[in-house]
Residue, then its C-alpha position, 0 to 999 in steps of 0.5 A: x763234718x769237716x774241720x773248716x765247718x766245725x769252727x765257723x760254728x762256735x764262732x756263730x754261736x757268738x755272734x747270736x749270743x744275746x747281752x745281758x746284765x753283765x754289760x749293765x753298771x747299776x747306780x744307787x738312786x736314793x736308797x731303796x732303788x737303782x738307775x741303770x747309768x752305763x751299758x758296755x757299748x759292745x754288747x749286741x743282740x737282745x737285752x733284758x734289763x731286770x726289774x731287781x738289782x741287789x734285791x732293790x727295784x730298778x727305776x730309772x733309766x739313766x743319762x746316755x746310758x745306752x748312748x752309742x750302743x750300736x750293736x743293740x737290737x732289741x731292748x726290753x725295759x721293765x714295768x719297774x721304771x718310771x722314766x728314761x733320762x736324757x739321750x738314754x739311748x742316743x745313737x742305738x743305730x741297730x734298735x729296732x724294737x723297744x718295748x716302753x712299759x705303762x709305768x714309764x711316765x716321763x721320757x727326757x731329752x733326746x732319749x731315742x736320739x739317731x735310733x735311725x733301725x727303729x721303726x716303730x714304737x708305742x708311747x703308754x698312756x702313763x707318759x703326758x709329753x714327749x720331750x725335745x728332740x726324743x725321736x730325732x733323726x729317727x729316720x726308719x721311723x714309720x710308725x708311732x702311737x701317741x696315747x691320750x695322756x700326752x699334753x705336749x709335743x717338744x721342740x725338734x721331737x720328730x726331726x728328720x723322721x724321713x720315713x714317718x707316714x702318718x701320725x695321730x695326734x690326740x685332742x689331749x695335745x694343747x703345744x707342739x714345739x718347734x720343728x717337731x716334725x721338721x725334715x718328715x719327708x714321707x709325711x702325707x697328712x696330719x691334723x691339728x688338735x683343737x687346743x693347740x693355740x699356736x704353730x711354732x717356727x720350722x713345725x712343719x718345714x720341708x714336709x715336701x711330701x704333706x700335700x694337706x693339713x687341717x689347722x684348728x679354730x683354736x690356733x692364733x699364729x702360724x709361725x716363721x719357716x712354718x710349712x716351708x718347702x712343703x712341695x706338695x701342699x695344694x691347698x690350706x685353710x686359715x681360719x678366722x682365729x689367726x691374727x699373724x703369719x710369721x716370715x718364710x712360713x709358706x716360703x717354696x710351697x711351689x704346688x700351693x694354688x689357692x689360699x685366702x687370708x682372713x680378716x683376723x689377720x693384721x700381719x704377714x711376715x716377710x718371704x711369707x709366700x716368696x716362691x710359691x711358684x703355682x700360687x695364681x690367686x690370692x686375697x688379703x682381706x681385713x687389716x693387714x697394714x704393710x706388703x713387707x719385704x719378698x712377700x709374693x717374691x717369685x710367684x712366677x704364675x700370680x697373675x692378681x692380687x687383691x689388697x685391703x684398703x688399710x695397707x700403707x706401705x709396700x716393701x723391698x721385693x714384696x712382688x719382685x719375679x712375678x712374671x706373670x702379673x698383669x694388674x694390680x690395684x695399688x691401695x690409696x692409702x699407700x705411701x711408701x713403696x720399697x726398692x725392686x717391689x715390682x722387679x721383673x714383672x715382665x707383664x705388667x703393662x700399666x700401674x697407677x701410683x697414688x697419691x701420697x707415696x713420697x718416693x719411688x724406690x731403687x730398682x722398683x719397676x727394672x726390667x718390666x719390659x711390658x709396662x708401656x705408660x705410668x703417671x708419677x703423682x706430685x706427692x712424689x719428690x724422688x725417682x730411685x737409682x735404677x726405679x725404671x731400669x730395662x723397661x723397653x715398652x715403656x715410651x713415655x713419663x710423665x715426671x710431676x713437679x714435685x720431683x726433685x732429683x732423677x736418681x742413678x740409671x732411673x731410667x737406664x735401657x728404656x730402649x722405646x722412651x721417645x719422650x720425657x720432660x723433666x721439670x723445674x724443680x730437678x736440680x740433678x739427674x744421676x749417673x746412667x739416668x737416661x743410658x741406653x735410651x736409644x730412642x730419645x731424639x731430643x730432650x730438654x734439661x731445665x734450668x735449676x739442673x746443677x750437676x749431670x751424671x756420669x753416663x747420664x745419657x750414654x749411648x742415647x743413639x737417636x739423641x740429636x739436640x740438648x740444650x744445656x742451661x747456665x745453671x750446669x756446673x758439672x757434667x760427669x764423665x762419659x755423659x754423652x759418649x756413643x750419642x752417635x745421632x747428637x750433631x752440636x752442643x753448647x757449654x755454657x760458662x758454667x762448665x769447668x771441666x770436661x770430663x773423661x770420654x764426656x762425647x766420645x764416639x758421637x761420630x754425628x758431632x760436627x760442632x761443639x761450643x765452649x764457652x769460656x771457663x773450662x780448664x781442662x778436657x780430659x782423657x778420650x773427651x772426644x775420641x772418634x769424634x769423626x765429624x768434628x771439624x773445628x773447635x775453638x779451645x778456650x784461653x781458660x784450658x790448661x791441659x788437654x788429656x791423653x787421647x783427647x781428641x784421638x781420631x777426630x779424622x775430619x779435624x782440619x785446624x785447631x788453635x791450641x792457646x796460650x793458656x795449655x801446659x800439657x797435652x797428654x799422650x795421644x792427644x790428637x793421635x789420627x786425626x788425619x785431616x789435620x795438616x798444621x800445629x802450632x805448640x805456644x811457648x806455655x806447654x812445657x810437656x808433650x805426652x807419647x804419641x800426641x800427633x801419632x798418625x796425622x798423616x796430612x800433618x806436615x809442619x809443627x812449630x814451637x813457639x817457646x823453650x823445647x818442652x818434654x818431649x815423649x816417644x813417637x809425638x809426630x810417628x807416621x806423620x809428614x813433620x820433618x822439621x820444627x820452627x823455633x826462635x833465636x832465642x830458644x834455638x840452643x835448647x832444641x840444637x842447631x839446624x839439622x840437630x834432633x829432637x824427639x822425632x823431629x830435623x832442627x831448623x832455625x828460622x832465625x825469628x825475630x821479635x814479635x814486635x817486629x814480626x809485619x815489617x819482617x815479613x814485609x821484607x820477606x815479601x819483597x823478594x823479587x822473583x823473575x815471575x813477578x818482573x813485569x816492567x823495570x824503569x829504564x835506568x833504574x835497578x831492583x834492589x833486596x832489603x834484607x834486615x831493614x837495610x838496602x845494600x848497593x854494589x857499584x863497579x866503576x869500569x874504565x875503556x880507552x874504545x867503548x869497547x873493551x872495559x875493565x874494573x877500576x873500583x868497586x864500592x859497597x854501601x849500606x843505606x837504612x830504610x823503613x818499608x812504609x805500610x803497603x810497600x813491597x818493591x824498592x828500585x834507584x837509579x843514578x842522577x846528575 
């Protein structure tokens, strides 16, 4: 043997060395007995704990005595202990056997806590319950053995026993806690003892490999999470015993197909059956009162669903993603119905609402796209944000006169919505009400309606004629934007602001009327209105937004009144048909770009003081000059002085009170084109400045041929130009 081989040995000799009592510490419990309290967390192998201590009997295992004695594999407990304390041996990761004598009788809290190397054990006839959490994590666990005495199971008892197989448990059995075989992934099967009256929250929750359970007569309630994402479970009976099913409590049973309810039930908790994916049929019988929230939500192949007679209330998501479902009978007796109850549907083709529902709730039929026609009944009195959303076959509604408010985006994408009519009684119609509704060629809004929503009927493309009663004060921004087929609109008095983007991109839009009381239009209120050919802007406006009427290419005029303070920058940027502009003297300030791009915009004249002037107003434009008055001329700078991107000329203006006689005077120039007859004897003369000024030159000859210049005179004589009078001429008398 060589020297290498004969030190490996003593070394593996160690190593099979077996712990013993000297790694125990033994505590006095009373005083004729000891409790094992401590084990040195290094001893290894096999233990036998001795029945006799100082000639005392050991009795009890204490408190995590054995807690993290990893190294521990196989442990023998003497017939001379009666119980196992608390997390006796919590966290022994290598025991894989243990031997639990007959006169143990009571085992406590976690005791085998993480013995995930125990792979089997047998509980004496001597114990009558098995504590809260006493095989916990025990994940090798394959195999166990409960005797007949045993009354309870505790709470977390078996969770994630990964391994566990099967399990027998006894008709002695009357409770098991919650979660006791929670996370027991290999468990195929197992039945209830009669005498249990309840099953507790979380029992049974991800036993995705339990594809049957047999539930007794005794059993009155099925709590919450109970068989939640049991994968496997096809098929369960629930007798005539329970009267309630708690939330989450069949939730993810996505190979459940078939399960009836029982008349003794009287309540169905919240996502009870949410995501039973293979679920096709059910039926609610008895005196179920309310569908509450997700109840069938993701049952993606539910096609029906029978209801009792006393449900009254229908919650949020109760069939939200049921894609599946195609009919569905709807309890008279229903009168609440909650937000997304139907949301995507895509099947459901027809639904009838009774009477007595009140409202229609957020999101409640978005996105099903097959439903083609629904009746809303008088009871009820509002339409939800959203309640039709996407609902692309549906081509018709009818609104009752109940109704008093269309809700936000209500009916926002029914892209095939060719009609609709919207009663009296609608007072207002929300944000996005009708957005997308490409198909709607005309609609009527009644009197009544006060306010219209921002994007109420954005993109609304077929949209062609609306009217708009007096009774609307305000319309939202973006209301009409890319209704590309509406071609006129009239606002009434009533309408006092134009809100951002209200008719951008109506392209058709080739006639708009104001009347009277808007103060202002806002940022982009017409942008690429391209077919707009003529607005009148109301005395009433005082300021034009940036990029108001932003290329409106087919503008050729526009009379921008007295009333305007601001026009914004990019006001009326390409509006290339438009070849003048006049600025009245109320605008003090001109936003950068305002008339960028007018290319036939050749003459821009202001009316008043120079306002504040931005970058590049008139940039890629004919407009070389600007008209301004005597009287201002100072605050822009003479003739061929610069301001902001224009050549200073000063017309010189005169008083408005004078402006027909000045420009009678104007008129009376004559050119030689317009000379047809001039009197013999008589001279044309020039009024300039309401005066007529005559030059004589007095020539004397001797021979009537040669001449020269004795004297000249000039004379200025006032004179009025009458109405009607445009030529003046005299001529010398005797």
């Amino acid at each position: 043997m060589s020297m290498k081989s004969l030190l490996v040995l003593p070394l593996l000799l160690v190593a099979l060395q077996a712990a013993s009592e000297d790694d125990l510490t033994f505590t006095p419990s009373g005083s004729h007995e000891y409790s094992v309290s401590y084990c040195d967390p290094s001893a290894s192998g096999i233990l036998d704990i001795p029945d006799i201590y100082n000639g005392k009997p050991v009795t009890s295992i204490g408190t995590s005595a054995f807690q993290g004695c990893s190294g521990l594999t196989n442990i023998s407990i003497p017939n001379s202990v009666a119980s196992i304390g608390d997390y006796a041996f919590y966290a022994c990761t290598s025991l894989n056997n243990i031997t639990v004598p007959s006169s143990v009788t009571s085992m406590g809290i976690g005791a085998f806590y993480n013995c995930s190397g125990l792979t089997s054990i047998a509980i004496p006839n001597s114990v009558t319950s098995i504590g809260i959490q006493a095989f916990y994590a025990c994940s090798g666990l394959t195999n166990i053995t409960i005797p007949g005495s045993v009354i309870s199971i505790g709470s977390n008892a078996f969770y994630n026993c990964s391994s566990l197989t099967s399990i027998a448990i006894p008709n002695s059995v009357t409770s098991v806690g919650s979660s006791a075989f929670f996370g027991c992934s290999d468990l195929t099967n197992i039945a209830i003892p009669e005498g249990v009256t309840s099953i507790e929250d979380y029992t049974f929750d991800e036993c995705t490999a339990l594809t049957n359970i047999i539930i007794p007569i005794s059993v009155t309630s099925i709590g919450q999470y109970a068989f939640q994402s049991c994968y496997s479970l096809t098929n369960i009976a629930i007798p005539n015993s329970v009267t309630s099913i708690g939330q989450y409590a069949f939730q993810s049973c996505t190979s459940l197909s078939n399960i009836t309810i029982p008349s003794s039930v009287t309540s169905i908790g919240s996502s009870a059956f949410r995501n039973c994916t293979n679920l096709s049929n059910i039926t609610i019988s008895g005196s179920v009162i309310s569908i509450e929230n997700n109840l069938f939500r993701s049952c993606s192949n539910l096609t029906n669903i029978a209801f009792p007679n006393s449900v009254s209330s229908i919650g949020d998501y109760a069939f939200g993603d049921c894609t599946a479902l195609n009919n569905i009978t709807i309890p008279s007796n229903v009168d609440s119905i909650g937000n997304n109850t139907f949301r995507n549907c895509t099947n459901l083709a027809s639904i009838s609402i009774p009477e007595g529902v009140s409202s229609i709730g957020d999101y409640v039929f978005g996105d099903c796209t097959a439903l083609t026609n629904i009746t809303i009944p008088d009871s009820v009195n509002s339409i939800g944000q959203y309640a039709f959303q996407s609902c692309s076959g549906l081509t018709s509604i009818t609104i009752s006169n109940s109704v008093t408010s269309i809700g936000n985006g209500s009916f926002y994408g029914c892209t095939s919505l060719n009609n609709i009519t919207i009663p009296d009684s609608v007072n207002s119609i929300g944000s996005s009400a009708f957005q997308n509704c490409t198909s709607l060629s005309n609609i009527s809004i009644p009197e009544g309606v006060i306010s219209i929503g921002v994007q109420a009927f954005r993109s609304c493309s077929g949209l062609n004629n609306i009217t708009i009663p007096s009774s609307v004060s305000s319309i939202g921004s973006s209301a009409f934007q890319n209704c590309s087929g509406l071609n006129s609109i009239t606002l009434p008095n009533s309408v006092t602001l134009i809100e951002n983007n209200t008719f951008r991109s109506c392209n058709n839009l080739s006639t708009i009327t104001i009347l009277g009381s808007v103060t202002s239009i806002g940022s982009s209120a017409f942008y690429a209105c391209t077919s707009l050919n003529n607005i009148t802007i109301p005395s009433s406006v005082s300021s034009i937004g940036s990029s108001a009427f932003y290329g409106c290419s087919g503008l050729t005029l526009i009379t921008i009144p007295d009333s305007v303070t601001s026009i914004g920058s990019s006001a009326f940027r390409n509006c290339s048909g438009l070849n003048s502009i006049t600025i009245p003297n109320s605008v003090i300030s001109i936003g950068n770009g305002a008339f960028y791009g007018c290319t036939s915009l050749a003459s821009a004249q202001f009316d008043g003081d120079a306002p504040s002037i931005g970058s590049q107003v008139f940039y890629n434009t004919q407009v070389f000059y600007t008209v301004v008055g005597a009287t201002n001329a100072a605050t822009y700078g003479g003739d061929g002085a610069t301001y902001g991107d224009l050549v200073v000329v000063d017309y010189s203006k005169i008083a408005t009170d004078q402006y027909l006689y000045t420009q009678s005077e104007y008129d009376a120039k004559l050119f030689i084109e317009e000379v047809q007859d001039l009197r013999a004897g008589s001279t044309m003369i020039e009024i300039e400045n309401g005066q007529a000024t005559l030059s004589m030159e007095i020539e004397e000859s001797s021979d009537l041929v040669s001449w020269a210049t004795e004297s000249v005179s000039t004379i200025q004589i006032p004179l009025d130009a009458e109405a009607g009078k445009k030529f003046f001429r005299f001529k010398m008398t005797d």
